[in-house]
Every structure is written in structure tokens, then in C-alpha cells.
C-alpha positions in Angstrom: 110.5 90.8 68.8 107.6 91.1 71.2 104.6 89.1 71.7 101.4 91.5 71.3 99.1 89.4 73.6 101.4 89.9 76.5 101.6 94.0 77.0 99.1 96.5 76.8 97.9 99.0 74.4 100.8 101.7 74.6 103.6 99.2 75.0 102.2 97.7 72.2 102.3 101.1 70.6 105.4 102.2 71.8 107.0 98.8 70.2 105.2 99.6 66.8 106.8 102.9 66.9 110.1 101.4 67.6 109.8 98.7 64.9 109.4 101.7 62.2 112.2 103.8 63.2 114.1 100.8 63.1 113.2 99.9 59.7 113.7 103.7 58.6 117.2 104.1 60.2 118.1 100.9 58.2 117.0 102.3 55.0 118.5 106.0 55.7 122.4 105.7 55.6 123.9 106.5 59.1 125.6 109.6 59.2 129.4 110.0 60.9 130.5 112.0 63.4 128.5 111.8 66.5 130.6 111.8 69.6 129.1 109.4 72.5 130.3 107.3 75.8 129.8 103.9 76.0 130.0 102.4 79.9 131.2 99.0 80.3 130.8 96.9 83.1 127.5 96.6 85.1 124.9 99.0 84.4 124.0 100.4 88.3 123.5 103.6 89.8 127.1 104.0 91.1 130.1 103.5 89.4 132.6 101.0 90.9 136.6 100.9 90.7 137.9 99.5 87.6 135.0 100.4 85.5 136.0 103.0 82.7 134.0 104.8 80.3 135.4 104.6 76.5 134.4 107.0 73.8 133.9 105.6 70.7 133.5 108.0 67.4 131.5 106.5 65.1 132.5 106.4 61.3 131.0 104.9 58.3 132.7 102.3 57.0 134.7 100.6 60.0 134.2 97.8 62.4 134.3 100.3 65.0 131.3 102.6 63.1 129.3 99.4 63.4 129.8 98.9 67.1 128.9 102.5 67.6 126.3 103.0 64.9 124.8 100.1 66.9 125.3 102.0 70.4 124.1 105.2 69.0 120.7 103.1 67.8 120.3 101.7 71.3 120.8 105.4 72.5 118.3 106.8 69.8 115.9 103.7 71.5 116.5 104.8 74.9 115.8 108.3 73.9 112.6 107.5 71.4 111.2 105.8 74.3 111.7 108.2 77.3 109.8 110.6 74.7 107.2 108.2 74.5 106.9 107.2 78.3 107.3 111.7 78.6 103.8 111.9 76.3 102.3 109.3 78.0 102.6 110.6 81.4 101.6 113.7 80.0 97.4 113.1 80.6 98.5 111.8 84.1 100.0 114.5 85.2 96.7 116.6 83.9 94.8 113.9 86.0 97.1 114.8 88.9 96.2 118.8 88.7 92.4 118.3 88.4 93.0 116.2 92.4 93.1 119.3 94.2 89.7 120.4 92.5 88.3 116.8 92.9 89.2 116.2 96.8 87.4 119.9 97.0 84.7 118.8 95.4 84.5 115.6 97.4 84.9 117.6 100.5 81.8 119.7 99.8 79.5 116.6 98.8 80.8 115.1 102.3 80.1 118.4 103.9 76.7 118.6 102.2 75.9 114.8 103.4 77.0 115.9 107.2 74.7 118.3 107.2 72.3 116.5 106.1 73.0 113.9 108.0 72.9 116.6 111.4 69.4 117.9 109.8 68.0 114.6 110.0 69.4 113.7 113.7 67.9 117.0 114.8 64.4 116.4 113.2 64.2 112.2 114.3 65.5 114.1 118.1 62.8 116.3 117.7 59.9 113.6 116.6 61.2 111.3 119.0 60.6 114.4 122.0 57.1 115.0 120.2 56.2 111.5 120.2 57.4 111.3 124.0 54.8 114.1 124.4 51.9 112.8 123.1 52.5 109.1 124.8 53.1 110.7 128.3 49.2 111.0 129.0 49.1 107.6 127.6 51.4 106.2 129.5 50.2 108.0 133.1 46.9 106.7 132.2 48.2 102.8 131.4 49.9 103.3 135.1 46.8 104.8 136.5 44.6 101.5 134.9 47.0 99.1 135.9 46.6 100.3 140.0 42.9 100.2 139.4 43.9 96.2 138.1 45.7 96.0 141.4 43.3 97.1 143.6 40.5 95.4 142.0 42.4 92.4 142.0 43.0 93.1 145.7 39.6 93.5 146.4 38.6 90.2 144.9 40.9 88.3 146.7 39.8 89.8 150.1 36.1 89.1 149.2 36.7 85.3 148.0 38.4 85.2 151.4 35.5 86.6 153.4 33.5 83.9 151.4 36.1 81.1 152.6 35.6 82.4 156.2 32.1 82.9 156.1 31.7 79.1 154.3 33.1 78.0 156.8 31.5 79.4 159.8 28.4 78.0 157.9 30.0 74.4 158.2 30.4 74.9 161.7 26.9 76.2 162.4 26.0 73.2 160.3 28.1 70.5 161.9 26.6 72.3 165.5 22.9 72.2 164.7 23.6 68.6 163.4 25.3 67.0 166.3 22.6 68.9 168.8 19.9 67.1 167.2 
């Protein structure tokens, strides 16, 4: 009927259970009397003109008892297998009640990670004022060393040109006592 490899566990289950109850209706003897409707035509949501709806009383016994005792399996099917697809939603609808308490839940573990989150912001603003603290003599004092650098430097270059000048004021004495001679 079905090939087990292509559905899943409870289809496969659910066509189990169908396969018994079709072997046990065929050994119990159907029983007369059952009053159903049959629809011909397509099978869609609304009914269009011409269609017609025929009863059928089923009867052992008769050609038309066989056409019926057949619908009335197909309707026993139908009805054996909305039970089974009613059970099995059963634990999903439990799943579905038990969301309220688990978006709670995930609300307070989100609320617990923002405040963490707004505990740790404060405490690395707080280091990072602390650290800004402690570095501000540090830094006035790097500022402080690199003016000294400035002025040092400024000083060197105004004595290596007093040298230039006075070099060469030595070469012109020189050049003077030489060409006097």
C-alpha cells in the first residue's frame, strides 16, 4: 500500500493502524443499516450547480451494500485518521501552552543579560575615567618634556649657528692677517 522508507514515524504508524482495522473489518461481518451521503462530482470546498448528493442505505447482501459498505469504510478511514492526526496534535498543542511561560522565561534571561551587559558598560566607563585619571599627570608631564626637547633643540641650533658665524669671522681674520703679510 505504502512504501515505509518514504513517510515518517507516525505516518508510518498511522498506516499500520489502518492496515489492521482493515483486516478486522474484513473478518467482522458488516452490519446494515447505517444511513450516509455520498457527494459526487469534484471534491472542493463549494458545491457547484449540477452536483447532487445521493444517499445510499447500505444492506448486506446487494450490489448497492457493497458500494456503500465500501463508502462507509472510506468514511470509517477518514474518521480513524482525523482521530489519529487529533492525538497527534495533542503534545503540540501542550508545546503551544508551555510558549507563553518559555518567551517569559526568555524575556528574563534577556533582561538579566541587559543588565549585565549595562553593569559592565558602567564599570569599563568607569575604568576608562579612572585610567584617564591616573595618565593625565603622565601625559602633562610627556607635553612638559617634549617643550624642554623643543627648546633644547632650539638652543642647539642657535649655538651651532653662533659657531658658523664665529668660524667664519675666524676665516676672515685669517684670510686678513694672511694677505697683510
Amino acid at each position: 500500500m505504502h512504501d515505509a522508507g518514504k513517510h515518517g514515524k507516525l505516518v508510518n504508524e498511522a498506516v499500520k493502524e489502518l492496515q489492521q482495522e482493515e483486516v478486522q473489518k474484513e473478518e467482522k461481518p458488516q452490519q446494515g443499516g447505517i444511513k450516509m451521503k455520498k457527494r459526487l462530482g469534484k471534491p472542493t470546498g463549494a458545491e457547484p450547480t449540477g452536483q447532487r448528493t445521493v444517499e445510499q442505505k447500505e444492506s448486506t447482501g446487494s450490489s448497492t451494500g457493497a458500494v456503500a459498505g465500501t463508502s462507509q469504510n472510506e468514511v470509517e478511514t477518514i474518521q480513524k485518521l482525523i482521530q489519529n492526526l487529533t492525538q497527534n496534535i495533542n503534545p503540540l498543542r501542550k508545546s503551544i501552552d508551555f510558549i507563553n511561560d518559555d518567551i517569559e522565561s526568555m524575556n528574563k534571561e534577556m533582561e538579566s543579560w541587559r543588565n549585565n551587559f549595562l553593569g559592565s558598560k558602567a564599570k569599563y566607563q568607569q575604568e576608562q575615567a579612572n585610567t584617564e585619571e591616573q595618565l593625565q599627570p603622565l601625559q602633562n608631564k610627556l607635553a612638559e618634556l617634549e617643550e624642554q626637547i623643543k627648546d633644547k633643540k632650539f638652543k642647539i641650533q642657535a649655538a651651532k649657528s653662533h659657531i658658523l658665524q664665529n668660524e667664519q669671522r675666524i676665516q676672515k681674520l685669517l684670510y686678513s692677517v694672511v694677505s697683510n703679510k
